[in-house]
Backbone as JSON, one array per atom type, in Angstrom:
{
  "sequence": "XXXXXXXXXXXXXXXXXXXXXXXXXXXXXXXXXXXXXXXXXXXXX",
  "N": [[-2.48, -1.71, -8.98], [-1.83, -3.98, -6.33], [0.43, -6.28, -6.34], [0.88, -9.95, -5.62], [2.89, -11.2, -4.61], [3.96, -8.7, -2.86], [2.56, -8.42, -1.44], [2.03, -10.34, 0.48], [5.05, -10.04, 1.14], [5.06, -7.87, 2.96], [3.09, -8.33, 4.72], [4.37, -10.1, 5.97], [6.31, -8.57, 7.37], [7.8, -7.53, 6.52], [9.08, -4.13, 6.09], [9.76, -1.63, 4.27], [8.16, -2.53, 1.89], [5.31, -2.59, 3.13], [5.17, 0.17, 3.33], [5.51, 1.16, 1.13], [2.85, 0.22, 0.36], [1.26, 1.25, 1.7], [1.45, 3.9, 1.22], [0.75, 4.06, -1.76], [-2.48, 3.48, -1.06], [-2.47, 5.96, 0.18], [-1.63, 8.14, -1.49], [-3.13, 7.05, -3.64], [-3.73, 5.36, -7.1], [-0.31, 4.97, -8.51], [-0.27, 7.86, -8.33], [-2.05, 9.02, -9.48], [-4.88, 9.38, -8.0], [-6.33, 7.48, -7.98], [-7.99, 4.82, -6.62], [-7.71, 5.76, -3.98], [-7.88, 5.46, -0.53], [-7.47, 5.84, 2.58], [-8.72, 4.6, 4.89], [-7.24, 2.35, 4.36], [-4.85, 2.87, 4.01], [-3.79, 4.03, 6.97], [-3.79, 1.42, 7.97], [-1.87, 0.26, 7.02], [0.39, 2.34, 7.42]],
  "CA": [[-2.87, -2.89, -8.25], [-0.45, -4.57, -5.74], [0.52, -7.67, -6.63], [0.21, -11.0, -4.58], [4.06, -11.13, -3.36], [3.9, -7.51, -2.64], [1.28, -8.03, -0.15], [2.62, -10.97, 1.64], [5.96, -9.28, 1.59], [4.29, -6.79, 3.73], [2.93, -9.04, 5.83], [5.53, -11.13, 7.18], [6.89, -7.72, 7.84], [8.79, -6.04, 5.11], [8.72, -2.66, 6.17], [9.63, -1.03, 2.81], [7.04, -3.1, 1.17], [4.22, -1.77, 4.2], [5.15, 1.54, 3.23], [4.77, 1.59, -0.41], [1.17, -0.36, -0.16], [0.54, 2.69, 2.46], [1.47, 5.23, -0.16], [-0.1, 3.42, -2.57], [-3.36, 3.77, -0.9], [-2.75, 7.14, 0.28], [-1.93, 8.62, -2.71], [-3.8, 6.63, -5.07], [-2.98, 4.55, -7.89], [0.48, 5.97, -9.56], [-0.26, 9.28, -8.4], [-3.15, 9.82, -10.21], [-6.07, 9.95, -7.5], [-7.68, 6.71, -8.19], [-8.07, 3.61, -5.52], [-7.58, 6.13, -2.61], [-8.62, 4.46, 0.95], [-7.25, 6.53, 4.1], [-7.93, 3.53, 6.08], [-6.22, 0.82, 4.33], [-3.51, 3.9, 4.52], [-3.39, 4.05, 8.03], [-3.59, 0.46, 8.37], [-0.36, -0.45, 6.1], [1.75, 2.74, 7.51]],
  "C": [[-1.64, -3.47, -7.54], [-0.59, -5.4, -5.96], [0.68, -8.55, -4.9], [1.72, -11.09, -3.85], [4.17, -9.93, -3.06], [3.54, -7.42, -1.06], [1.59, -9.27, 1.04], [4.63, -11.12, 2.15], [5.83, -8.77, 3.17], [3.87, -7.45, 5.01], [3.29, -9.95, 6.6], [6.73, -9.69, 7.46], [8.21, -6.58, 7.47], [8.39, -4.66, 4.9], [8.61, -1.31, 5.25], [8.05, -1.35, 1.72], [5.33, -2.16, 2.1], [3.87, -0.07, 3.78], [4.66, 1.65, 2.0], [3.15, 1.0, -0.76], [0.72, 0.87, 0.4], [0.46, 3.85, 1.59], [0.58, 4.97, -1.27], [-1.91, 3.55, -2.39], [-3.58, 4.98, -0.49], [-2.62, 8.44, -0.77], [-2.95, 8.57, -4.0], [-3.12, 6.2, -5.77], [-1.86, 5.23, -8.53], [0.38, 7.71, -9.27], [-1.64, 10.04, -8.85], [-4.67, 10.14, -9.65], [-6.75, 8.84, -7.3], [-6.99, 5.47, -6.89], [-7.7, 4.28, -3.88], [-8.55, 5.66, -1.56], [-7.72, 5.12, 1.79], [-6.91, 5.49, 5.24], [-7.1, 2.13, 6.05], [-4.58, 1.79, 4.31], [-3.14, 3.75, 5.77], [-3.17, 2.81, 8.38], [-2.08, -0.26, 7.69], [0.36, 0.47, 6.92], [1.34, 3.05, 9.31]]
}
């Protein structure tokens, strides 16, 4: 789960932060497959 400063990190433009929510959804949770979304992928990276 991303947490709540994570995500408005991200969105005042913390490009590190952008990336790892993008991974985060393109991978899936931890690696393991689960919470994958493509387009909240493409939309974070």
């Amino acid at each position: 789960m991303i947490d709540k400063q994570r995500l408005q990190d991200a969105k005042a433009g913390n490009v590190q932060e952008q990336v790892s929510i993008g991974m985060y959804y393109y991978k899936g949770a931890w690696g393991l497959g689960e919470n994958i979304d493509y387009k909240k992928a493409l939309f974070w990276l």
